[in-house]
KOLBAFI-195350 format. One record per residue: residue in one letter; chain; x, z, y of N, C-alpha, C in turn; residue number from 0. Coordinates in nm, 3 decimals, m for minus. Layout:
! residues N
('a'; 'A'; (X; Z; Y); (X; Z; Y); (X; Z; Y); NUM)
...
END
This chain:
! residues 155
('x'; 'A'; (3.665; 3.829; 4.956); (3.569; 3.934; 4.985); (3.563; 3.952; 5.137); 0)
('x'; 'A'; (3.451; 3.965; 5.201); (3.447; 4.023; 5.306); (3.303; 4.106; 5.337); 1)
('x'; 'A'; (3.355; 4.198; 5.410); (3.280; 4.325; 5.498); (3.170; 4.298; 5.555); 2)
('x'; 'A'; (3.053; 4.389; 5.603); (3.036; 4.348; 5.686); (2.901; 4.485; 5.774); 3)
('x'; 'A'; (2.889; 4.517; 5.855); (2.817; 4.651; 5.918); (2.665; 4.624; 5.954); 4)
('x'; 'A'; (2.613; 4.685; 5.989); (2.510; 4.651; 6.019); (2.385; 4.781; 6.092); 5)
('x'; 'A'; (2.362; 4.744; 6.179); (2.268; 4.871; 6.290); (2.147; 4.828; 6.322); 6)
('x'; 'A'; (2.038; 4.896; 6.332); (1.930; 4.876; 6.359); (1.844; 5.054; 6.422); 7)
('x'; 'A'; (1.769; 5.014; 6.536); (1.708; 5.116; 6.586); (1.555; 5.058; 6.600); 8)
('x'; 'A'; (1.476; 5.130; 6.629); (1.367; 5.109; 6.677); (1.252; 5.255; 6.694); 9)
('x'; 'A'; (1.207; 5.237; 6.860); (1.094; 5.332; 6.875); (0.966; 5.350; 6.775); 10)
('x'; 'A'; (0.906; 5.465; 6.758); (0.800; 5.493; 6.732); (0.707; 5.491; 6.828); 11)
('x'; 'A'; (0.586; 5.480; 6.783); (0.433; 5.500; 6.854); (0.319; 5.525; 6.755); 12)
('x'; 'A'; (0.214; 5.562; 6.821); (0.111; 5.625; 6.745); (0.087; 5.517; 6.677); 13)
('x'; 'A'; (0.042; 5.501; 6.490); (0.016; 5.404; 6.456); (m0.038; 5.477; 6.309); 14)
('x'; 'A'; (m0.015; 5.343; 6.217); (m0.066; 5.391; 6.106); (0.000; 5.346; 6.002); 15)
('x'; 'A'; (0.142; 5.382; 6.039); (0.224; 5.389; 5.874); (0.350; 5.263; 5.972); 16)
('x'; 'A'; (0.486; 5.302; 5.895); (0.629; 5.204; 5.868); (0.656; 5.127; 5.824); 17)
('x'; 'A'; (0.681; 5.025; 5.825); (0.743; 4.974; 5.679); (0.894; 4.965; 5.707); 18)
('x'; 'A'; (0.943; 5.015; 5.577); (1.109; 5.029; 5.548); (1.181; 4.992; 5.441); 19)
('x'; 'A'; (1.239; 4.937; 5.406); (1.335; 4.828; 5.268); (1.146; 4.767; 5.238); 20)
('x'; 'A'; (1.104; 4.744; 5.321); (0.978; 4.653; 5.226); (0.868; 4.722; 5.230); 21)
('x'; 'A'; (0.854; 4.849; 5.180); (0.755; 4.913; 5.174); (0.668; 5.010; 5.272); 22)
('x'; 'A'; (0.539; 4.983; 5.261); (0.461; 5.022; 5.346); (0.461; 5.198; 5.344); 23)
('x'; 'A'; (0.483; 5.268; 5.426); (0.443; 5.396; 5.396); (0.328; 5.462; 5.494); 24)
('x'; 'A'; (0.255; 5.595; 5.444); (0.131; 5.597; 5.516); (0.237; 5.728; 5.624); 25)
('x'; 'A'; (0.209; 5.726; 5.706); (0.277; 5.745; 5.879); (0.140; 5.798; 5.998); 26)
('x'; 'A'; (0.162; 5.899; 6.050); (0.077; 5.852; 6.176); (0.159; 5.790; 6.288); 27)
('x'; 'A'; (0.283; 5.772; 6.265); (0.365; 5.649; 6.382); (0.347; 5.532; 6.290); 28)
('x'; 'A'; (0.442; 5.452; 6.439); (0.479; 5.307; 6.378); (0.591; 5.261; 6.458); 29)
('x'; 'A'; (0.646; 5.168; 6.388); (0.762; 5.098; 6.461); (0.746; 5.000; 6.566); 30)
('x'; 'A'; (0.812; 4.985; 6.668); (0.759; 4.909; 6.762); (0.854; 4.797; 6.721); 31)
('x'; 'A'; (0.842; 4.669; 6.723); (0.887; 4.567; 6.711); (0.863; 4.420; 6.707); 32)
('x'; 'A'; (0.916; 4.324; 6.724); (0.847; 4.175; 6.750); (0.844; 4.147; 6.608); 33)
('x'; 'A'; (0.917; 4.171; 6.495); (0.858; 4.118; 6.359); (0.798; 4.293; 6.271); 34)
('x'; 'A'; (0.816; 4.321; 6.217); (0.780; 4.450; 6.118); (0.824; 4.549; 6.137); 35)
('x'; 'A'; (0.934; 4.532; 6.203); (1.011; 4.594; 6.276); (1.062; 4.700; 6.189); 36)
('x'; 'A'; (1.115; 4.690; 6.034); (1.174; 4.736; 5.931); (1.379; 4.760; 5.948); 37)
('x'; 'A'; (1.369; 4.844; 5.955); (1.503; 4.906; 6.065); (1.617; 4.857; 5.975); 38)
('x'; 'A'; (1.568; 4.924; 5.823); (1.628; 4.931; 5.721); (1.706; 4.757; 5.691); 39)
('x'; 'A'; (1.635; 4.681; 5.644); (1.636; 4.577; 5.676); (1.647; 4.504; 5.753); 40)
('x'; 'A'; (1.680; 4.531; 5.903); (1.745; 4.465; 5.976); (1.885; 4.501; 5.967); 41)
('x'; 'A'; (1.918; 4.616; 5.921); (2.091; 4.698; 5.971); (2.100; 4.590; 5.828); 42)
('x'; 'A'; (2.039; 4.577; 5.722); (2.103; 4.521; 5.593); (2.135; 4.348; 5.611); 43)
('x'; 'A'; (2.038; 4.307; 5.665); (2.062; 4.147; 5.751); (2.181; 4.131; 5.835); 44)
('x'; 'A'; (2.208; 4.200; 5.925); (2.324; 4.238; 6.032); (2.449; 4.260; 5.943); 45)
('x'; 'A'; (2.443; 4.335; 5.870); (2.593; 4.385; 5.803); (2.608; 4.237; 5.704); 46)
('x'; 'A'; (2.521; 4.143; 5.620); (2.516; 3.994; 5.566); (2.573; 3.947; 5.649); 47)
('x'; 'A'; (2.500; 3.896; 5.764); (2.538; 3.803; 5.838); (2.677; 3.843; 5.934); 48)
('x'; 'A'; (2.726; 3.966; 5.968); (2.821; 3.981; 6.008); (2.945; 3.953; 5.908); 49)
('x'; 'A'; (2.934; 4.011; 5.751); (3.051; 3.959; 5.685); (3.071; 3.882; 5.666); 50)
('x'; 'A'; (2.969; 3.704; 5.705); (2.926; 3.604; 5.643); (3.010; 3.503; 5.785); 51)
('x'; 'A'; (3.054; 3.606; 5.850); (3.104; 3.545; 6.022); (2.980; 3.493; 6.122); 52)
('x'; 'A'; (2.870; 3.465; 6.074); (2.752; 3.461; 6.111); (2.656; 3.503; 6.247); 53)
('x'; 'A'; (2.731; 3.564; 6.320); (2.643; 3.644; 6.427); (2.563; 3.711; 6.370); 54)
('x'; 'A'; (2.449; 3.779; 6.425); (2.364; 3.893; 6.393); (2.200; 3.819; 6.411); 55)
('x'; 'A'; (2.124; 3.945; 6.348); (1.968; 3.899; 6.387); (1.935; 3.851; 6.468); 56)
('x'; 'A'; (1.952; 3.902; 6.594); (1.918; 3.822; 6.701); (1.936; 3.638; 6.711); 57)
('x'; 'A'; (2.095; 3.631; 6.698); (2.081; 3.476; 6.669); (2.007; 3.436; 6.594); 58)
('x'; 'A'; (1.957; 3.457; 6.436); (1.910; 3.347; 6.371); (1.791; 3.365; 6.393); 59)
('x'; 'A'; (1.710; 3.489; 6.440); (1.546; 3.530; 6.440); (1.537; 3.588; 6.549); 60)
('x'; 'A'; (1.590; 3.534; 6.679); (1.536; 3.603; 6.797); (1.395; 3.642; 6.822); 61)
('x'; 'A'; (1.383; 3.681; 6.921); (1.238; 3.805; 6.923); (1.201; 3.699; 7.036); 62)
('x'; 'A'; (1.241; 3.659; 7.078); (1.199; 3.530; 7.176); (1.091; 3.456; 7.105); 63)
('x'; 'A'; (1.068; 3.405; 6.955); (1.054; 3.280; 6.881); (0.913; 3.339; 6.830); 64)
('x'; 'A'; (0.798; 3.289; 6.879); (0.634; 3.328; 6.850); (0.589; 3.302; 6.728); 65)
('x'; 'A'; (0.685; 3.250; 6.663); (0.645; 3.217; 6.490); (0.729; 3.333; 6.402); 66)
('x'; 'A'; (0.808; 3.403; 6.484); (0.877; 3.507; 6.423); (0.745; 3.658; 6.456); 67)
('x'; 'A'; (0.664; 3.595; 6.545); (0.609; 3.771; 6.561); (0.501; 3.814; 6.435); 68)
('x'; 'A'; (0.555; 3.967; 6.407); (0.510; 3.967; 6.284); (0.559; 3.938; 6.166); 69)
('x'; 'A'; (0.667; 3.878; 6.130); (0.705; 3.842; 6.032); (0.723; 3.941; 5.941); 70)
('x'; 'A'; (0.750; 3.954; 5.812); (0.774; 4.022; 5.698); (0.947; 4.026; 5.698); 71)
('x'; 'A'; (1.038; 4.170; 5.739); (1.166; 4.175; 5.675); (1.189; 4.149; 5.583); 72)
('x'; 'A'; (1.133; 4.119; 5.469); (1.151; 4.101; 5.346); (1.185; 3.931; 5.349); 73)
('x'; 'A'; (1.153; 3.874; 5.456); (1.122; 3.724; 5.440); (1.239; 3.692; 5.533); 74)
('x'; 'A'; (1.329; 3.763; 5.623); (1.412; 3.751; 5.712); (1.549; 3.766; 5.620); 75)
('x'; 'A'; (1.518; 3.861; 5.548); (1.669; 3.901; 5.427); (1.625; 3.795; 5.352); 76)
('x'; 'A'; (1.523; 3.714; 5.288); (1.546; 3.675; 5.186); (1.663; 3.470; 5.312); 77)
('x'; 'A'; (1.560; 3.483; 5.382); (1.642; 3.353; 5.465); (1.814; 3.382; 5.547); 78)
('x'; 'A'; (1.793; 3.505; 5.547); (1.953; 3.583; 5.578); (2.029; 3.535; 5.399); 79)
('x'; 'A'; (1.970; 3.586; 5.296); (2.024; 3.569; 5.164); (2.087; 3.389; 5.152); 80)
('x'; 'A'; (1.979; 3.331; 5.246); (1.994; 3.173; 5.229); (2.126; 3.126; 5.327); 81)
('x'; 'A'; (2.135; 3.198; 5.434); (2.250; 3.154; 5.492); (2.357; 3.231; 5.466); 82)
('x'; 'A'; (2.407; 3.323; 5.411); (2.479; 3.325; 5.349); (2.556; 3.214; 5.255); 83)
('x'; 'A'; (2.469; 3.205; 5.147); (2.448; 3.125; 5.013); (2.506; 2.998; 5.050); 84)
('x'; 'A'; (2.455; 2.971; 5.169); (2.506; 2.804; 5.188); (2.645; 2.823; 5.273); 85)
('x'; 'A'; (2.674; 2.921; 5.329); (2.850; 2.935; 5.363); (2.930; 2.955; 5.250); 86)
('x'; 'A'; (2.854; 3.022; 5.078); (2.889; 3.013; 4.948); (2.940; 3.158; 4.886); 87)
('x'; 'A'; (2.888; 3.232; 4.956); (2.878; 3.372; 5.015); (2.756; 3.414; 4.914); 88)
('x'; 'A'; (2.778; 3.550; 4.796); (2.691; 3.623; 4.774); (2.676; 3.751; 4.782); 89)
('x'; 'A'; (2.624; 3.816; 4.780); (2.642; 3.991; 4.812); (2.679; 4.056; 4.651); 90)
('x'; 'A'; (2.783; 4.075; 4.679); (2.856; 4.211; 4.614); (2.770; 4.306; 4.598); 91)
('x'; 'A'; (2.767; 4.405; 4.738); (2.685; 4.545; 4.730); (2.644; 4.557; 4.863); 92)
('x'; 'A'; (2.538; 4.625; 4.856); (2.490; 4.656; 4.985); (2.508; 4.852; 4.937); 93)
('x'; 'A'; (2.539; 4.888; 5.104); (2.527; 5.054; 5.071); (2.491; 5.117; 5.237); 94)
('x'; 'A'; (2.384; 5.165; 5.228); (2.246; 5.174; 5.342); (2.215; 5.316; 5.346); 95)
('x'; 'A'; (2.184; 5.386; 5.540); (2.138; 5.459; 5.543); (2.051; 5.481; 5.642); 96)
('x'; 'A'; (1.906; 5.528; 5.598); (1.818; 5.529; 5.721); (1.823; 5.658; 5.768); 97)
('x'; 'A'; (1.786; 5.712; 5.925); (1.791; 5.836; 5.954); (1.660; 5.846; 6.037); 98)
('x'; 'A'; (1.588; 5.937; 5.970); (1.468; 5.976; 6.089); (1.441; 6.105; 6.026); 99)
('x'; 'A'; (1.323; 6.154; 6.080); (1.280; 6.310; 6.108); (1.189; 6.276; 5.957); 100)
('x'; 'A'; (1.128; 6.191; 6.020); (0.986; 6.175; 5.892); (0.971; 6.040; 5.913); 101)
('x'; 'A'; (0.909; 5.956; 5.847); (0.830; 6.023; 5.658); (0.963; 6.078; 5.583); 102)
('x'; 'A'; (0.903; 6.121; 5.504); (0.996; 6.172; 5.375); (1.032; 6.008; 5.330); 103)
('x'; 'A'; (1.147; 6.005; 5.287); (1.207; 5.888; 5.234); (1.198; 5.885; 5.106); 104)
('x'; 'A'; (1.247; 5.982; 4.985); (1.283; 5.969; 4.895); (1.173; 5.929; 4.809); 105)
('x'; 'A'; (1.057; 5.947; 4.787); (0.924; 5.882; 4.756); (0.956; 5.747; 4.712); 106)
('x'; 'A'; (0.984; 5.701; 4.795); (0.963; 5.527; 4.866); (1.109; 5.467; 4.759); 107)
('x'; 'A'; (1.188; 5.564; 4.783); (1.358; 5.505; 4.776); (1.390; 5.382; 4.684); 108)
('x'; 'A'; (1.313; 5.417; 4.533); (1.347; 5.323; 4.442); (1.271; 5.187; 4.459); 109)
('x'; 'A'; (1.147; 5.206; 4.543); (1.060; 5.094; 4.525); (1.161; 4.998; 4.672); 110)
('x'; 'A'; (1.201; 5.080; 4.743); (1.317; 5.007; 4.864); (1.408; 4.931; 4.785); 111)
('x'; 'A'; (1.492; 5.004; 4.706); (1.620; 4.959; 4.645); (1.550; 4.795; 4.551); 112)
('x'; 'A'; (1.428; 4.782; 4.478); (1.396; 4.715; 4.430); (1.332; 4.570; 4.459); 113)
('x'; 'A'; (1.262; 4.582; 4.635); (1.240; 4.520; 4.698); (1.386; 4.444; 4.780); 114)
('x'; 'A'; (1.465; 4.525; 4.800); (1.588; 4.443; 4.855); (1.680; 4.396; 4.761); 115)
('x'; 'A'; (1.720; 4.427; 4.646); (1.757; 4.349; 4.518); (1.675; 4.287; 4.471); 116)
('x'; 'A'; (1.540; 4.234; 4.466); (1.464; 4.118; 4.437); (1.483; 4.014; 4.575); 117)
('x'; 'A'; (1.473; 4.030; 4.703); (1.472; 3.922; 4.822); (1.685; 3.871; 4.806); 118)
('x'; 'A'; (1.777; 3.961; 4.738); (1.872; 3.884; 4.760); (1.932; 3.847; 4.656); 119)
('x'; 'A'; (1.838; 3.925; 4.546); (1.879; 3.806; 4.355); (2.006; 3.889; 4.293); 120)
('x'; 'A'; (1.980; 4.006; 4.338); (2.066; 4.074; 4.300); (2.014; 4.203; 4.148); 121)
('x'; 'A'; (2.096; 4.260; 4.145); (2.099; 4.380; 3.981); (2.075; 4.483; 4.130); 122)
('x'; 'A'; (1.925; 4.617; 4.131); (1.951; 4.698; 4.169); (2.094; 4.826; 4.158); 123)
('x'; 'A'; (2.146; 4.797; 4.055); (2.242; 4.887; 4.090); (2.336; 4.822; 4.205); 124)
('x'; 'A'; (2.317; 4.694; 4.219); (2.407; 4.651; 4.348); (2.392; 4.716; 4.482); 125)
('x'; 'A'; (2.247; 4.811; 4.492); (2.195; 4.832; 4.646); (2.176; 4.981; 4.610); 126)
('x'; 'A'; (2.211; 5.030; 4.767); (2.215; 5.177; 4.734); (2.142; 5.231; 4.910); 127)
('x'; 'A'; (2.017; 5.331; 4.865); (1.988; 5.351; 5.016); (1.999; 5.488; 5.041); 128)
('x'; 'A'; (1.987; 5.547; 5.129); (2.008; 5.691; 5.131); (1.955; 5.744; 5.279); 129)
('x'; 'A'; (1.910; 5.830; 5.320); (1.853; 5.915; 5.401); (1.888; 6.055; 5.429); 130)
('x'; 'A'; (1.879; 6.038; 5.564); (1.932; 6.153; 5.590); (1.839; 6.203; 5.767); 131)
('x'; 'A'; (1.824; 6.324; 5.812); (1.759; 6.362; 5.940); (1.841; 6.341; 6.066); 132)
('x'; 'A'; (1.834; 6.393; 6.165); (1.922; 6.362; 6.262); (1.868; 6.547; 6.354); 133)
('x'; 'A'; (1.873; 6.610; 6.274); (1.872; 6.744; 6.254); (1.829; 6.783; 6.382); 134)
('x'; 'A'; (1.714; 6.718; 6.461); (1.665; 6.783; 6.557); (1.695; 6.736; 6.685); 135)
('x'; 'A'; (1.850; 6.688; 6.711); (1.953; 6.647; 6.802); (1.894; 6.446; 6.834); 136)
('x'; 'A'; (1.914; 6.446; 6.991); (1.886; 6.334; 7.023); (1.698; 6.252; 6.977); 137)
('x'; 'A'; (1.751; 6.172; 7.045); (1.603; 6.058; 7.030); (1.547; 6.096; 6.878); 138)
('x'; 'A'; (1.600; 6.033; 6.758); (1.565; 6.055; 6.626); (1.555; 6.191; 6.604); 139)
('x'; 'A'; (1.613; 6.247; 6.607); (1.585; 6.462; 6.585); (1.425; 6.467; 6.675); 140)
('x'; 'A'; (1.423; 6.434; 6.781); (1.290; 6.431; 6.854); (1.186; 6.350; 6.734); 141)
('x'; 'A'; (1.220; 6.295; 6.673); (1.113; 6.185; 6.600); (1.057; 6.073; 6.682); 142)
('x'; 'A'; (1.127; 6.032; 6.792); (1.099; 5.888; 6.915); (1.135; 5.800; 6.856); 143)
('x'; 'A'; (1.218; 5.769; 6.731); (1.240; 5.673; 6.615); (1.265; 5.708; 6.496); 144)
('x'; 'A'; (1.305; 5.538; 6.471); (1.414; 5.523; 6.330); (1.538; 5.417; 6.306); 145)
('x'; 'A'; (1.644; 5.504; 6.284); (1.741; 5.397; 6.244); (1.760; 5.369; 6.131); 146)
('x'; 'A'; (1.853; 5.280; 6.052); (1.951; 5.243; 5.995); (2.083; 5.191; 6.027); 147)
('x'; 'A'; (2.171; 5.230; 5.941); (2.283; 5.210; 5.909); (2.293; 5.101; 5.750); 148)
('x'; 'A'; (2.397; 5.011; 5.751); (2.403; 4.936; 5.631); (2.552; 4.866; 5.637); 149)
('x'; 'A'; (2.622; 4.869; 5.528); (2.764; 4.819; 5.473); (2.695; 4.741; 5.350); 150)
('x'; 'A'; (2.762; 4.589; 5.376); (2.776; 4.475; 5.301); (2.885; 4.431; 5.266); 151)
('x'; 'A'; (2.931; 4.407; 5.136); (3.035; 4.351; 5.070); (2.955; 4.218; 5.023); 152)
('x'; 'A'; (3.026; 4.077; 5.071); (3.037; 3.947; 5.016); (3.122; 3.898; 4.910); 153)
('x'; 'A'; (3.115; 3.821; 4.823); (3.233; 3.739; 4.756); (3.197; 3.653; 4.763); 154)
END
């Protein structure tokens, strides 16, 4: 078995909707980022590839790489799922938390949990996401972003 953490931030700007574990939500921000810029899903890639000994997002999908801009998180976890797989590595559990002011999360939550247990072939009860505010305090309390947080167990 092994561990593994995983962080992700990213600014807001005026826009028209997020996307987070996958799903689109309607927003008057947006995430600034070189692929989808899905927070959630990057902290969940990071905490894979860190228990996997792997380095992090950046190595395998740098923001450098013009065929990465734009990309779908959903399509980054499912090729994160692949390198794993071939070190012989599958995910145990994933257990995830995003923090922002707004959108409301819980809406979204199950269709998240279902989108990231379909990209890594897993039983949703394996994935667990959860939300929480950042109560006003700092960048996120301002609503200037969104993070995640994410813990990965391998076997």
């Amino acid at each position: 078995m092994r561990v593994g953490i995983g962080f992700d931030i990213h600014r807001l700007e005026d826009g028209g909707g997020v996307i987070l574990g996958g799903v689109r939500i309607p927003f008057e921000g947006a995430l600034i980022g070189h692929s989808d810029a899905d927070v959630l899903l990057h902290a969940i890639c990071d905490a894979m590839l860190g228990a996997a000994g792997e380095g992090d997002i950046g190595v395998h999908f740098p923001n450098t790489d013009p065929r990465l801009k734009g990309i779908s998180s959903i399509e980054l976890l499912k090729k994160t799922n692949k390198i794993i797989g071939d070190k012989g590595y599958r995910v145990s559990n994933i257990d995830s938390v995003l923090i922002a002011e707004r959108p409301k999360i819980s809406p979204y939550r199950d269709t998240m949990i279902k989108n990231i247990a379909g990209a890594l072939e897993v039983e949703p009860q394996q994935v667990h996401v959860k939300a929480t505010t950042g109560e006003g305090i700092g960048a996120i309390g301002r609503g200037e972003g969104i993070a995640a947080y994410a813990v990965c167990l391998l076997v």
